[in-house]
N, CA and C of each residue as an Amber inpcrd file, in Angstrom:
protein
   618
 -12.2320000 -39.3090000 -25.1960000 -11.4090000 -40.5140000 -25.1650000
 -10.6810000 -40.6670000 -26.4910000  -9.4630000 -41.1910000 -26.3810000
  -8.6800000 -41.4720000 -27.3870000  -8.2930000 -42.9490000 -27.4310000
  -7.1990000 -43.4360000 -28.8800000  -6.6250000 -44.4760000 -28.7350000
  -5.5800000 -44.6270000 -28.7900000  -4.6100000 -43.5420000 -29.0960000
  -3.3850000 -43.7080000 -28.5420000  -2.8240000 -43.9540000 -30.2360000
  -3.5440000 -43.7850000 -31.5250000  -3.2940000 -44.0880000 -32.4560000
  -3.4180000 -42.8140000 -33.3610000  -2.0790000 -42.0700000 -33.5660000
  -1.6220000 -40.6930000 -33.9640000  -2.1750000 -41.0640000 -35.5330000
  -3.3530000 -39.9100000 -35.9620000  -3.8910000 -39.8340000 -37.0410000
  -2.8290000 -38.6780000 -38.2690000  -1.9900000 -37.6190000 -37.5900000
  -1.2470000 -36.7950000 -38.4990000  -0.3250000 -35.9530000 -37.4460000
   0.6020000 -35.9370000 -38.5980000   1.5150000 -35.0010000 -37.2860000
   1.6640000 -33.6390000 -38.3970000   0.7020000 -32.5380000 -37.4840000
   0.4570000 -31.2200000 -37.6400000   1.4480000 -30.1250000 -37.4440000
   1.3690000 -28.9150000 -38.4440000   2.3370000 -27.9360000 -37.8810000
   1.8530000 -26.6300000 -37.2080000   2.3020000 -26.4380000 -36.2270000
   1.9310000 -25.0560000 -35.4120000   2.1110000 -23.7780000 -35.8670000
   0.7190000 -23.6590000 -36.5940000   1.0270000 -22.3070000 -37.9480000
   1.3550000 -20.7350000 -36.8370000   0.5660000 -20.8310000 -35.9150000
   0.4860000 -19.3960000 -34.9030000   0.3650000 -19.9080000 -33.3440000
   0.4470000 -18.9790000 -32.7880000   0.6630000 -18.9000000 -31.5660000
   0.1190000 -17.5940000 -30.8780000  -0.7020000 -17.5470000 -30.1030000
  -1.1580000 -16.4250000 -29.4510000  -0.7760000 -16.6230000 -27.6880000
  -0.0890000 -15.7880000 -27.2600000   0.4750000 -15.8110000 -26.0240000
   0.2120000 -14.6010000 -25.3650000  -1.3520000 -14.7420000 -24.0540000
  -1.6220000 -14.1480000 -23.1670000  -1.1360000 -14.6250000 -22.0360000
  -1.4270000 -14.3190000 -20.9580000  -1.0450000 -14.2070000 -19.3460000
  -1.7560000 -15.1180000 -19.1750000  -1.0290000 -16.7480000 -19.1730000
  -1.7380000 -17.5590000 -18.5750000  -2.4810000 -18.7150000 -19.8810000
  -2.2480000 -17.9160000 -20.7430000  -3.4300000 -18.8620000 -21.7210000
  -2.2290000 -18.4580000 -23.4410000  -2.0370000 -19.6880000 -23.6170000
  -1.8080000 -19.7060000 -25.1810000  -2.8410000 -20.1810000 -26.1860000
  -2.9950000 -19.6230000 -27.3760000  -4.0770000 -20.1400000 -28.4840000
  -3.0240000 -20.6250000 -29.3560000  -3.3000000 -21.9700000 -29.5040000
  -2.5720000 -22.4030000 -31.0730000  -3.5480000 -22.4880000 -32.6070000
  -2.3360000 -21.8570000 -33.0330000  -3.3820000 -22.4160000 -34.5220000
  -2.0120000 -23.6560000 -34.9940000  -3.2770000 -24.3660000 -35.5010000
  -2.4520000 -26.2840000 -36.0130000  -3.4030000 -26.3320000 -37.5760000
  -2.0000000 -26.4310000 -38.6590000  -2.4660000 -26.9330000 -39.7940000
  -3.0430000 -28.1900000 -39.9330000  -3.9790000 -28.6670000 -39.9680000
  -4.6750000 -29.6350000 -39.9820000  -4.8050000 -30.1290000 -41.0530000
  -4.9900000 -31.0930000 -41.8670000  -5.5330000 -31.5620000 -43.1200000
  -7.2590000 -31.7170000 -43.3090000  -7.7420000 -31.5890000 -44.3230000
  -8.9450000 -31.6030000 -44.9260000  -9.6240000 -32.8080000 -43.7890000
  -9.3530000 -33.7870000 -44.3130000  -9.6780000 -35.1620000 -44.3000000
 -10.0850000 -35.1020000 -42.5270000  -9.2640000 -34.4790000 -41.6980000
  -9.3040000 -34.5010000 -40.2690000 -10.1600000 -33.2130000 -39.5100000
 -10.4660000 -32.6220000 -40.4590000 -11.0110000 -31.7120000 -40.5780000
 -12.7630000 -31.5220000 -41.0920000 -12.6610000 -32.6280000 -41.4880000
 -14.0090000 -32.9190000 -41.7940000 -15.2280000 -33.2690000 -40.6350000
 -16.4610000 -32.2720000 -40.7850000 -17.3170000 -31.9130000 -39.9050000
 -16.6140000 -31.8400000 -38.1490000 -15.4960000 -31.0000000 -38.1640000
 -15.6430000 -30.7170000 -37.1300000 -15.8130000 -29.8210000 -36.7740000
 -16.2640000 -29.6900000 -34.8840000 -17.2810000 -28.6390000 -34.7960000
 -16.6710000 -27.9410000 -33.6300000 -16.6630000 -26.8690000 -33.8370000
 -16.3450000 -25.8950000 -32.1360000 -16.7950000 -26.6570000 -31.1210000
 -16.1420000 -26.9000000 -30.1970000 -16.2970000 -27.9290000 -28.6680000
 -15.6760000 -28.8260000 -29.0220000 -15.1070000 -29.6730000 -29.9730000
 -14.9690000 -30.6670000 -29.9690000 -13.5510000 -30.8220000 -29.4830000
 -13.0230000 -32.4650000 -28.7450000 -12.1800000 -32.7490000 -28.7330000
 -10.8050000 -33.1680000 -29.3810000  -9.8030000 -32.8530000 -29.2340000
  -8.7490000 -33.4870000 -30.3750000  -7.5290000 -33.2890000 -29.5670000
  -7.0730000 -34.1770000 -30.0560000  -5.8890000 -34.3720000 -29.0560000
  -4.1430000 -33.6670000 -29.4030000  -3.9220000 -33.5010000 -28.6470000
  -2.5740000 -32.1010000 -29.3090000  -1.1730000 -32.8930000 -28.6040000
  -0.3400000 -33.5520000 -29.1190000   0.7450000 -34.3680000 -28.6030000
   0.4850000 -34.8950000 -26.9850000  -0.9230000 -35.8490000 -27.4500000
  -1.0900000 -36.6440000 -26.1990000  -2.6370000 -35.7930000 -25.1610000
  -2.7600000 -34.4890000 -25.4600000  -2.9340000 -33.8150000 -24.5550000
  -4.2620000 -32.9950000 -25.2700000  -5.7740000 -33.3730000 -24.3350000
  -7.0070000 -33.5230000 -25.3580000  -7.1790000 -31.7320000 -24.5330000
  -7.5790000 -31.2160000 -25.9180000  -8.0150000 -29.5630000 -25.9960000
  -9.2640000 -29.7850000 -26.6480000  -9.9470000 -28.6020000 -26.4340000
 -11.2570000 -27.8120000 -26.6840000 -11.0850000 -27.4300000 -28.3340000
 -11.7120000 -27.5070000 -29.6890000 -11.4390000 -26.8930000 -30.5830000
 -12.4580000 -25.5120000 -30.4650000 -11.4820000 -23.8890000 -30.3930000
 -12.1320000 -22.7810000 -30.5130000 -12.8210000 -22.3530000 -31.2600000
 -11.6810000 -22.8430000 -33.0180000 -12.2830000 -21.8300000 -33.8070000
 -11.4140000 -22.8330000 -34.9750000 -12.4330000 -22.6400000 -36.6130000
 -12.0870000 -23.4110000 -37.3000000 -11.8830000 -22.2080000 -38.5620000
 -10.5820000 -22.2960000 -39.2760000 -10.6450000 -20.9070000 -40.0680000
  -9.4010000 -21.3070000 -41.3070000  -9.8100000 -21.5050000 -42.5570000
  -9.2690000 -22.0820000 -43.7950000  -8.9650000 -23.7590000 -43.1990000
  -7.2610000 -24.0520000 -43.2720000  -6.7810000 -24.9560000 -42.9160000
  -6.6380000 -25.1490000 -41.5110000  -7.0740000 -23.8550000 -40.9720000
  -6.4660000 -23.7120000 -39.4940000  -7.6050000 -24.6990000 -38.3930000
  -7.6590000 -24.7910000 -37.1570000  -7.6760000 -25.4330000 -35.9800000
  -7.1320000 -25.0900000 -34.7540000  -7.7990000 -23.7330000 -34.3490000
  -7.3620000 -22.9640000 -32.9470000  -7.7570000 -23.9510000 -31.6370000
  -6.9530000 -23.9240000 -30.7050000  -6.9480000 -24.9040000 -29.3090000
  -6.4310000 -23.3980000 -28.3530000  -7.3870000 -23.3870000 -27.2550000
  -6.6840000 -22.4900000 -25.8670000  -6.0610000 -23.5340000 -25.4810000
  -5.0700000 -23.3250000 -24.8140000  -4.1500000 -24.3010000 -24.1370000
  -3.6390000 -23.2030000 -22.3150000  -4.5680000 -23.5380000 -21.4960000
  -4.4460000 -23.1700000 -20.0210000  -3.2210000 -22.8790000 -19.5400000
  -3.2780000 -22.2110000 -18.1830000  -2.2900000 -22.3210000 -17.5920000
  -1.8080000 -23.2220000 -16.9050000  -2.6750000 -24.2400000 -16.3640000
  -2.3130000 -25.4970000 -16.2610000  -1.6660000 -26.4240000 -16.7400000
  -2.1040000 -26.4080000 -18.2830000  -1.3880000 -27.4570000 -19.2710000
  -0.4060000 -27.0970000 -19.4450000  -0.3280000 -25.3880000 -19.5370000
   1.3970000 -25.3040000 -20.2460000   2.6890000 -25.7140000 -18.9520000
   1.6980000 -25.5950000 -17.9920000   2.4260000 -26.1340000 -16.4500000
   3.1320000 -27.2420000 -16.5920000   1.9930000 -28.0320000 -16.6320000
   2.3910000 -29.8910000 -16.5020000   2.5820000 -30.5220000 -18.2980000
   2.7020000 -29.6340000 -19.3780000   2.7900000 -30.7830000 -20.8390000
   3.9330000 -29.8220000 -21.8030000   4.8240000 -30.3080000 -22.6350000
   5.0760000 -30.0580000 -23.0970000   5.1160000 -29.2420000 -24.7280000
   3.5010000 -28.4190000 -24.6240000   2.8950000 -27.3740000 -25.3570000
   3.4240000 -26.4050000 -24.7860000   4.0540000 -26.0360000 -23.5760000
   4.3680000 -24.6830000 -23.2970000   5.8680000 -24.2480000 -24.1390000
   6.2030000 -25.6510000 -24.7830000   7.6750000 -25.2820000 -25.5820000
   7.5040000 -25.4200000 -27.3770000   6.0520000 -25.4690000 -27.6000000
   6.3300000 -25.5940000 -29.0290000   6.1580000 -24.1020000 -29.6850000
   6.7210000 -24.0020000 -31.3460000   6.8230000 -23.1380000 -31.5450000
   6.6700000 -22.9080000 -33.1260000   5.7830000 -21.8590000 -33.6720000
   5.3450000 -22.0840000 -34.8470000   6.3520000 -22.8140000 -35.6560000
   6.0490000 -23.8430000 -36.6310000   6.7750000 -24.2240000 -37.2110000
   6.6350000 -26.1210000 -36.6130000   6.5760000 -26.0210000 -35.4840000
   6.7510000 -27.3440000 -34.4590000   6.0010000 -28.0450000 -35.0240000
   6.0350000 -29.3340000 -35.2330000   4.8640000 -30.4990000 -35.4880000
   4.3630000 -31.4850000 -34.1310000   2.7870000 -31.0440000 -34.3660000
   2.3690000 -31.7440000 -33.2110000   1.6080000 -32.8750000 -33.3310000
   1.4380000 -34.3300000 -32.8530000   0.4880000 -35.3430000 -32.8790000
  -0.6590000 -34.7880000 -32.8220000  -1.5440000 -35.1860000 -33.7010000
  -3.2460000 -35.0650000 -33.5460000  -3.4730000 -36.2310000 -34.1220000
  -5.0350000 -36.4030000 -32.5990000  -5.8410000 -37.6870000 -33.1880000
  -6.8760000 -37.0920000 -32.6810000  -8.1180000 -37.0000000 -33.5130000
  -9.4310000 -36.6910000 -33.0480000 -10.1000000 -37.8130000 -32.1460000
 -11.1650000 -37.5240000 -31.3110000 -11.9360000 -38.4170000 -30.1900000
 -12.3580000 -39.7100000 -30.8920000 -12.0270000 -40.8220000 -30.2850000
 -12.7440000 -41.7850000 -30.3300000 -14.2850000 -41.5990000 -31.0120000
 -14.3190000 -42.3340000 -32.1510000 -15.9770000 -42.8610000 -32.2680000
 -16.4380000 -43.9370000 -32.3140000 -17.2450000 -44.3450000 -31.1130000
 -17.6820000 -44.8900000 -31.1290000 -18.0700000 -46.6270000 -32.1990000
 -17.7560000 -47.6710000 -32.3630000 -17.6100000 -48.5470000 -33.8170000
 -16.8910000 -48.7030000 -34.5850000 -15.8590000 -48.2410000 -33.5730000
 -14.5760000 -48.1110000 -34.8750000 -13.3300000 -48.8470000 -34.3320000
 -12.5230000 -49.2180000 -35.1150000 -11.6460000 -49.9350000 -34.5140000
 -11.0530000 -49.6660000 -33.4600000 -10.5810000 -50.3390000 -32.1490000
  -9.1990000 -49.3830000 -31.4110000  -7.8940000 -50.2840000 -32.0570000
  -7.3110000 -49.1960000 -32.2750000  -5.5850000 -50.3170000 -32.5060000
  -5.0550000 -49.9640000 -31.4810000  -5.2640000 -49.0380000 -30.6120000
  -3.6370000 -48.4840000 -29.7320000  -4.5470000 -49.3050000 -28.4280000
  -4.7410000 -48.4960000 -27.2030000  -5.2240000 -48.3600000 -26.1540000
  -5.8370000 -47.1010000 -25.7100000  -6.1670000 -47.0350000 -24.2350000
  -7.7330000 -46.3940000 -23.7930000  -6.6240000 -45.0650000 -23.7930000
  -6.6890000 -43.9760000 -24.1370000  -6.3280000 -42.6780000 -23.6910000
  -7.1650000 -41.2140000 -23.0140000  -6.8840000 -40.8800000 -22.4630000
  -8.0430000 -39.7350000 -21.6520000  -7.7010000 -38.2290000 -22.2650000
  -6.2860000 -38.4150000 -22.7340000  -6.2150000 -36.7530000 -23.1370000
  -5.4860000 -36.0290000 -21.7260000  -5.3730000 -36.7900000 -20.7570000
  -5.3700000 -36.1340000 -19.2860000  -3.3630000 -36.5300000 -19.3490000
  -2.6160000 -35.6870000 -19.4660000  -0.9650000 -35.9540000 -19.4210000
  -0.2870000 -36.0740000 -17.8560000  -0.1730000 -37.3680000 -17.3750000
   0.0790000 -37.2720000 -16.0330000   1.7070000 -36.4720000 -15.7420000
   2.6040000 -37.0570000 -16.2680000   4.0360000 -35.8340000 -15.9430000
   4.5830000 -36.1800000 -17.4210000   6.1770000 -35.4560000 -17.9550000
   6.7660000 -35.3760000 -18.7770000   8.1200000 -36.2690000 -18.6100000
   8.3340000 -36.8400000 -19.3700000   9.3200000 -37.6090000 -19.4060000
  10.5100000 -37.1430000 -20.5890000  11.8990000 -36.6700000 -20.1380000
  12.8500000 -36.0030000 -21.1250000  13.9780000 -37.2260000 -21.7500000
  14.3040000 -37.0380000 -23.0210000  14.6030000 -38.1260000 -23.6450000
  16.4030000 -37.7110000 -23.2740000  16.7560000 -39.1810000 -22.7320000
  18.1760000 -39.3890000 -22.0590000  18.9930000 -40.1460000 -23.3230000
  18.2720000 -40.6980000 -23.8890000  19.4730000 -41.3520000 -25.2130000
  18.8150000 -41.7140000 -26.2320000  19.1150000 -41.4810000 -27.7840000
  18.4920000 -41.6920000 -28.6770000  20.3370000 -43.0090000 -29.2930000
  19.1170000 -43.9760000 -29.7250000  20.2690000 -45.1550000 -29.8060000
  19.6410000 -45.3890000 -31.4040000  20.0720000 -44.8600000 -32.7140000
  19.6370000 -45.2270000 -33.9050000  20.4410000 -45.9660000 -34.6390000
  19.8620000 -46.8120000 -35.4220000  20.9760000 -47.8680000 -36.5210000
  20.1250000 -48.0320000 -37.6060000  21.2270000 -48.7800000 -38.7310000
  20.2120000 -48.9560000 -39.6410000  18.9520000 -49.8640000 -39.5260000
  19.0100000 -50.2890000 -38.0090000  18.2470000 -51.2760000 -38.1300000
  16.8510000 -51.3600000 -36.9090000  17.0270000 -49.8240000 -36.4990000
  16.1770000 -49.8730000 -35.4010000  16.7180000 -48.4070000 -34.9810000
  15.5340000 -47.9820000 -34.3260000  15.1720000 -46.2580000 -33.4340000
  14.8830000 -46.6520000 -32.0230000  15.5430000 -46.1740000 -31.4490000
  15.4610000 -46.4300000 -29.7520000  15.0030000 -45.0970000 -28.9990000
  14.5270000 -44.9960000 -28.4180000  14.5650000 -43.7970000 -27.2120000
  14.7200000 -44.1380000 -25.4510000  15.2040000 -43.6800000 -25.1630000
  15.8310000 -43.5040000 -23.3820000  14.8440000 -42.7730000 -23.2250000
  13.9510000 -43.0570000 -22.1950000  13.3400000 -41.8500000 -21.3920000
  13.5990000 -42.2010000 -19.6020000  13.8170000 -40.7140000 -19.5370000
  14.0660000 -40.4560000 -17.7020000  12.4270000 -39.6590000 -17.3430000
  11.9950000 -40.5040000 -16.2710000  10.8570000 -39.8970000 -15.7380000
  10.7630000 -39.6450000 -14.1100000  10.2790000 -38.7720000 -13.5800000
   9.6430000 -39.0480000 -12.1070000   9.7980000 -40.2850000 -11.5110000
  10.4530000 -41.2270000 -10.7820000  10.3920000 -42.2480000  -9.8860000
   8.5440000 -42.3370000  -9.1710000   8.3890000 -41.2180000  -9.3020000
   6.4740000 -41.2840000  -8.5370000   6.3280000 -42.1380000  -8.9150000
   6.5620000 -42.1580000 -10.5680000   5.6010000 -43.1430000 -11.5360000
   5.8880000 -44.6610000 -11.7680000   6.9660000 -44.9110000 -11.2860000
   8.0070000 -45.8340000 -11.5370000   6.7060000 -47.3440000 -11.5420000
   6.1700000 -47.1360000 -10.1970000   5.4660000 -48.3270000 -10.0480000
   4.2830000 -48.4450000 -11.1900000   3.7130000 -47.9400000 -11.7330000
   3.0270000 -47.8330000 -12.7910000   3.6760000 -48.0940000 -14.5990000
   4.8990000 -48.6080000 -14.5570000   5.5450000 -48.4860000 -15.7420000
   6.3760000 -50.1530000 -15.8190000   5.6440000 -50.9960000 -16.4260000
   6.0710000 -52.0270000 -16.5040000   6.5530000 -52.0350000 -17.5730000
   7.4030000 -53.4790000 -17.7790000   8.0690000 -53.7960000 -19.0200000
   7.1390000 -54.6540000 -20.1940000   6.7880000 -54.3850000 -21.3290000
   5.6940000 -54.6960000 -21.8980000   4.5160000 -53.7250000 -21.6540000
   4.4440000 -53.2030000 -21.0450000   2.7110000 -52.0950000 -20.5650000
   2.7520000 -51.5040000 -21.5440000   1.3490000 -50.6910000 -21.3390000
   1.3080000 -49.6580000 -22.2760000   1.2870000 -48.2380000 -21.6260000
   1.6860000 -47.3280000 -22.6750000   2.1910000 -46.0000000 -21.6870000
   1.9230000 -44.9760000 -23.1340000   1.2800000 -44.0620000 -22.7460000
   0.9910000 -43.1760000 -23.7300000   2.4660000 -42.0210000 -24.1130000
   2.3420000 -41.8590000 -25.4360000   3.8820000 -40.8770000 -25.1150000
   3.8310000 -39.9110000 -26.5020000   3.2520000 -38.6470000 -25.7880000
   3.2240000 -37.5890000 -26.8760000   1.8350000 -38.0790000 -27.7960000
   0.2840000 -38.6510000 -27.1900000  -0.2580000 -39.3170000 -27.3830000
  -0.4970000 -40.2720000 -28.1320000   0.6700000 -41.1310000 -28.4290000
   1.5100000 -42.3140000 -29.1350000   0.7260000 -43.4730000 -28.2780000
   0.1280000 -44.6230000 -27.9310000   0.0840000 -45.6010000 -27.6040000
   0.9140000 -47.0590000 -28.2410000   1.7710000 -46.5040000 -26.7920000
   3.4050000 -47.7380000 -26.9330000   3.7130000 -48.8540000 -26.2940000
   4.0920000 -49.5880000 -26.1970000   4.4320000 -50.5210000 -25.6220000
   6.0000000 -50.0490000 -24.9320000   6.4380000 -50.8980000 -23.3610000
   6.9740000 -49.8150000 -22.8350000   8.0230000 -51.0820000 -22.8020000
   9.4420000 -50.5280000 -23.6570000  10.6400000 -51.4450000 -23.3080000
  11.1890000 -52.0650000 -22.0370000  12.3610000 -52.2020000 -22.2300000
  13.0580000 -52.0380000 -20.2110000  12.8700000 -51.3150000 -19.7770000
  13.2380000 -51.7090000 -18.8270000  12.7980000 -50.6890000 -17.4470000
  13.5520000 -50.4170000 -16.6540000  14.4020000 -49.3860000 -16.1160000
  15.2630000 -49.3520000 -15.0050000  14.8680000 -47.9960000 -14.5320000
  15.4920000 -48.0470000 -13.1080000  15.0970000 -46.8590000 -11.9980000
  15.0360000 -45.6640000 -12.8960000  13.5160000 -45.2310000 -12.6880000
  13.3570000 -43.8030000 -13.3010000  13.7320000 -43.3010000 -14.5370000
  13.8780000 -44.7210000 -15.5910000  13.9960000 -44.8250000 -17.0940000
  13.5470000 -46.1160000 -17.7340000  12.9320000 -45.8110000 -18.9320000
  12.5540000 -46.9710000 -19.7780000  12.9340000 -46.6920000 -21.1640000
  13.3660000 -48.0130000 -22.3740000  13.0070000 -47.5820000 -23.7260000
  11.8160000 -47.6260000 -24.2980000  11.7500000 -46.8890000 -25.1970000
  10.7090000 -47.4530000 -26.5630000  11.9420000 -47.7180000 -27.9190000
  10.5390000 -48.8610000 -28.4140000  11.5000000 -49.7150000 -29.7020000
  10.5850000 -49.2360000 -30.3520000  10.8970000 -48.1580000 -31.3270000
  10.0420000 -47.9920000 -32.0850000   9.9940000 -47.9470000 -33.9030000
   8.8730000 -48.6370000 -33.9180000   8.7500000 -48.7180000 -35.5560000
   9.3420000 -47.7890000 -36.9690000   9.4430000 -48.0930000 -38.2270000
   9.3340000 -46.5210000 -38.9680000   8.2920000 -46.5390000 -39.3680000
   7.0560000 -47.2060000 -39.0600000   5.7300000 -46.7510000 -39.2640000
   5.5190000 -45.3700000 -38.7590000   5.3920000 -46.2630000 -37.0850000
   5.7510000 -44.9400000 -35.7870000   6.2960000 -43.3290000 -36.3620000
   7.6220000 -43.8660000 -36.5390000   7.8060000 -42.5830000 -37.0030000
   7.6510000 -41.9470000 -38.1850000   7.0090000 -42.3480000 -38.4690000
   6.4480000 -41.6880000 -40.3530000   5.3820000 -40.8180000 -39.7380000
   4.2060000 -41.3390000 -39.1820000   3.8360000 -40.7150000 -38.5970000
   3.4740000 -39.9170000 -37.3310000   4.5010000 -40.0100000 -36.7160000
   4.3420000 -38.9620000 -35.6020000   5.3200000 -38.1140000 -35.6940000
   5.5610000 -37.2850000 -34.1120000   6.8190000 -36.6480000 -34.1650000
   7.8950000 -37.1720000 -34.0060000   7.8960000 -38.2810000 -32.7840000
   8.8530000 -39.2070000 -31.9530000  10.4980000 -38.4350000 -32.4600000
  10.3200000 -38.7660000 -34.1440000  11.5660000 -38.9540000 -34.4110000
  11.9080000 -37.1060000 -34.1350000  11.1960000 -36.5110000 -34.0130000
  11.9690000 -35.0130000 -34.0890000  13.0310000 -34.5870000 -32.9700000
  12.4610000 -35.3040000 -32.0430000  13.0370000 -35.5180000 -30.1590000
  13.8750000 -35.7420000 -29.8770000  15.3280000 -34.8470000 -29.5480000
  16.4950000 -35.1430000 -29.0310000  16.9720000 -34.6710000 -27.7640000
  17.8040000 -35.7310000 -27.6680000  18.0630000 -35.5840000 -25.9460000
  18.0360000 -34.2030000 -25.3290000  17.5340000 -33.9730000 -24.2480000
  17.2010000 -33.3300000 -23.3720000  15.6820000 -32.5290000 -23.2220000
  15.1070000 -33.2820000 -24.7840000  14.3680000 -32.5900000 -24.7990000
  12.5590000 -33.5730000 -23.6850000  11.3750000 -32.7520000 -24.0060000
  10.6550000 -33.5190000 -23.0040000   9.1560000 -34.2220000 -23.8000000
   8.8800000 -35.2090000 -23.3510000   7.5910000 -35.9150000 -23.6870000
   6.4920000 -36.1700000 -22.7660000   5.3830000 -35.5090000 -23.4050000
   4.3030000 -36.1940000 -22.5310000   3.8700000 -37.5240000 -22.1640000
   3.8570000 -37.6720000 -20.9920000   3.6060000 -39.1760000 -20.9080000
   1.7640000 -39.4470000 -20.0090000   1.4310000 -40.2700000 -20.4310000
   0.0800000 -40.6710000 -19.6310000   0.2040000 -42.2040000 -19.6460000
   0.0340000 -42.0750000 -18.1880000  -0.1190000 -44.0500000 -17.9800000
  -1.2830000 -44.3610000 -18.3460000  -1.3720000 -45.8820000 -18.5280000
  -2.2470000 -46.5510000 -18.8730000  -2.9740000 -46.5640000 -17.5600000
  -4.5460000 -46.1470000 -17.7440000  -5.4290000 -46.2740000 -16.4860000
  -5.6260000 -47.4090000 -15.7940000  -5.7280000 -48.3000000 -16.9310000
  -6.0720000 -50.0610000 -16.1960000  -4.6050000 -50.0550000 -15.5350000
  -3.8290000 -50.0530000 -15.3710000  -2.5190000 -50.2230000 -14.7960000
  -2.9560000 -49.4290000 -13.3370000  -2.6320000 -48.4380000 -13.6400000
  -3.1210000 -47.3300000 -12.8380000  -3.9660000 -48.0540000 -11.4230000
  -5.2990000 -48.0210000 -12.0680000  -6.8360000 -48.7440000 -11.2610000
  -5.7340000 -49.8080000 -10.1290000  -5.4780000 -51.2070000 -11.5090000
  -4.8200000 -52.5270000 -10.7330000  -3.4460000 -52.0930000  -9.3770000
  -2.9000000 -51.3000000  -9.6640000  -1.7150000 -51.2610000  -8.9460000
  -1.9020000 -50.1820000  -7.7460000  -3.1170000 -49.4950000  -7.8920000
  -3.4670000 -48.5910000  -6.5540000  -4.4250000 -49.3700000  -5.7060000
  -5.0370000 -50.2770000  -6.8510000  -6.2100000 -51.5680000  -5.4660000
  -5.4190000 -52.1340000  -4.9380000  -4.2650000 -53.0010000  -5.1200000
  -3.3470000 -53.8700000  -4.8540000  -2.7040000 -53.0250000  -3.7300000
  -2.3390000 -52.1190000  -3.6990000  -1.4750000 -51.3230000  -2.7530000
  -2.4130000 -50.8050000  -1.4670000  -3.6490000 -50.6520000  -1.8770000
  -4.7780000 -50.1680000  -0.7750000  -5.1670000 -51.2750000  -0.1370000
  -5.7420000 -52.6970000  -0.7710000  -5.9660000 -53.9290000   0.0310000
  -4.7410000 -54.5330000   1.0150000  -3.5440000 -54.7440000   0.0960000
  -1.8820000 -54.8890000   1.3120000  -2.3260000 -53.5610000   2.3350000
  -2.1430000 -53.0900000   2.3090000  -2.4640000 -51.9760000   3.3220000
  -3.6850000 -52.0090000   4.2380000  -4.4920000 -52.4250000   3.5730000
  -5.7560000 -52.8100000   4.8700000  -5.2330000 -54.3170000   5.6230000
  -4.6930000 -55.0880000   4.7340000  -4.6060000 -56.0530000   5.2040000
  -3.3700000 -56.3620000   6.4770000  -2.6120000 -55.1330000   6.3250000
  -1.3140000 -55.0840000   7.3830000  -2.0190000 -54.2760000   8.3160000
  -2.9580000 -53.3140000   8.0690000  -3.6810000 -52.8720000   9.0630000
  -4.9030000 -54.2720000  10.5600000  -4.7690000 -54.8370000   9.4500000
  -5.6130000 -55.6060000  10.4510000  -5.2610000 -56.7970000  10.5880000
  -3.9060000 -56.7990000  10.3390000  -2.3100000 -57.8780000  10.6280000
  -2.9620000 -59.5720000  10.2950000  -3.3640000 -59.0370000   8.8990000
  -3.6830000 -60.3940000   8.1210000  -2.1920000 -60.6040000   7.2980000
C-alpha cells in the first residue's frame, strides 16, 4: 500500500530488456534506501514492483509483461526520471490517499496550459473510466495522489502545485505523451454498489 505522496523522483540508470520482462536499475538516494530489503515493495511512477536486487546506489525492479502492457514503464529510458515512494508504514502520517500500486489504464496528456502563475495539465482517458472520475476526487497519476480538476467527456485537469512539481516528474510530460492513472478505490467500491443495487432494484421494478 501506498499514499500517493511521491518521496523522490529517480533516474533510470539501466535497463535490461528480455522477451517479455524488463529489469530496471533506478538511482535511488541513500536516505530511501535505507534498510531495504529484497521483496520489498516500492512504487515506480504509480506502479508497485518487487525490489530484486540492491547494488551501490542502484535498485533493480523486474517489470512483467503485463505491466509493460497496461503502464507507462514500457516507454522509459535510461536517463528517464521516475516517481518512487516506498510502502506505507504503518504510524505514519498519510498526506495523499489509499494507493495499491495496481495502475488501472493510462491517460495521455492533451494540453499543457503554463503561466507565470500556475501549471495545468489536460488529460484524455478511456470513457470506461469516466464514471469513476469526479470533479474534486482523488485519482492517482504517475503515483501522484491528486485532486481531480474539471471534468469533461473522457478528459480532466490537474492544477498543480510547484511543490508537486519539484518533486515529481509531472512537469517532464508533454503532450502526447502517457500517464499512469489509478482510481481511487473508495470511489471505485461507492459507484459499483450504487450501480449494482439500481440494478437489482429495476430488476425487481422497485
Amino acid at each position: 500500500m501506498f499514499t500517493g505522496i511521491v518521496q523522490a523522483k529517480c533516474e533510470v540508470r539501466s535497463i535490461d530488456k528480455k522477451v517479455g520482462l524488463h529489469t530496471l536499475g533506478v538511482a535511488i538516494p541513500q536516505a530511501l534506501r535505507s534498510d531495504l530489503q529484497i521483496g520489498a515493495s516500492v512504487a515506480n511512477n504509480g506502479v508497485c514492483l518487487t525490489v530484486t536486487a540492491v547494488a551501490d546506489d542502484r535498485v533493480f525492479f523486474d517489470v512483467m509483461e503485463e505491466t509493460l502492457a497496461l503502464t507507462n514503464l514500457a516507454e522509459v529510458q535510461i536517463g528517464t526520471q521516475v516517481n518512487i515512494e516506498r510502502s506505507l508504514t504503518f504510524g505514519k502520517e498519510i498526506g495523499g490517499h489509499i494507493l495499491s500500486g495496481h495502475v488501472h489504464t493510462q491517460a495521455t496528456v492533451a494540453q499543457v496550459d503554463l503561466t507565470e502563475s500556475h501549471y495545468n495539465l489536460q488529460l484524455s482517458f478511456d470513457p470506461a473510466w469516466q464514471k469513476y472520475i469526479f470533479y474534486k476526487g482523488f485519482i492517482g497519476v504517475n503515483g501522484c495522489s491528486l485532486t481531480v480538476g474539471e471534468v469533461a467527456e473522457g478528459r480532466f485537469w490537474l492544477h498543480l502545485i510547484p511543490e508537486t512539481l519539484r518533486l515529481t516528474n509531472l512537469a517532464d510530460y508533454n503532450v502526447g505523451m502517457k500517464l499512469n492513472l489509478e482510481i481511487d478505490s473508495q470511489t471505485q467500491t461507492i459507484v459499483d454498489t450504487v450501480e449494482r443495487v439500481m440494478a437489482q432494484r429495476a430488476e425487481n421494478g422497485i
